[in-house]
Structures are given as structure tokens and as C-alpha cells.
N, C-alpha and C positions, 0 to 999 in steps of 0.2 A: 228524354227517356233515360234510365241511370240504366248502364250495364250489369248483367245478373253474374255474378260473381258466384265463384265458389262454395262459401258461404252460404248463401242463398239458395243456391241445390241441395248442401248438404241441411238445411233447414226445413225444405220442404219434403225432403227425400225422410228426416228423422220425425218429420209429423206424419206423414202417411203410413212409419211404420207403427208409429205407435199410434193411430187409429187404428189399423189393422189387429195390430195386438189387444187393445181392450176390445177391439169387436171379436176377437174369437173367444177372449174371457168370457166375455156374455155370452157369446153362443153354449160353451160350454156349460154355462152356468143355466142355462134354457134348457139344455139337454139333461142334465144331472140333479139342479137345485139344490148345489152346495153354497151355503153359504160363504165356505172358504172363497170360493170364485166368485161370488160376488162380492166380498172385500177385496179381493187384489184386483178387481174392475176401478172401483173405487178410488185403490190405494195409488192404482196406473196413473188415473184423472190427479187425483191431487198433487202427485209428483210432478206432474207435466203442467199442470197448470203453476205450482211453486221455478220450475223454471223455465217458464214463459214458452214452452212448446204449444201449449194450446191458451185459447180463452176461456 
């Protein structure tokens, strides 16, 4: 088993906030039906996925 390093917390700790954060965009964006917010849902995901935070 490889020990979880710091790193590795601060990776997991920076993915769950930034699911956190496009999920309240969408809520928002549920709540209101701006488009504005549902481009910066979007724009979250693509960000995160160009540096490898998410899939």
C-alpha cells in the first residue's frame, strides 16, 4: 500500500471543493435560470477537467 501524502489530501480536499462549488452553481442556476450560471457551471468543469482535477 503506498502512503497518502500530503499531496493526496490536498487533491482530494481541492476536488470535493470544487464539486461542491459547480454544484451550488447549478443549484443557483435551478433556482434563477440564468444562463450566466450555467456557463460558469460549465466553465468550472472545463477548467477542472484542463487541469486534471476531475475526469
Amino acid at each position: 500500500m503506498s502512503k497518502k501524502t500530503k499531496d493526496d489530501s490536498l487533491y482530494i480536499n481541492n476536488r470535493e471543493m470544487l464539486a461542491k462549488a459547480i454544484n451550488k452553481v447549478l443549484d443557483c442556476y435551478f433556482l434563477h435560470r440564468s444562463e450566466g450560471l450555467l456557463e460558469a457551471a460549465r466553465r468550472l468543469e472545463q477548467v477542472s477537467k484542463e487541469l486534471g482535477i476531475i475526469e
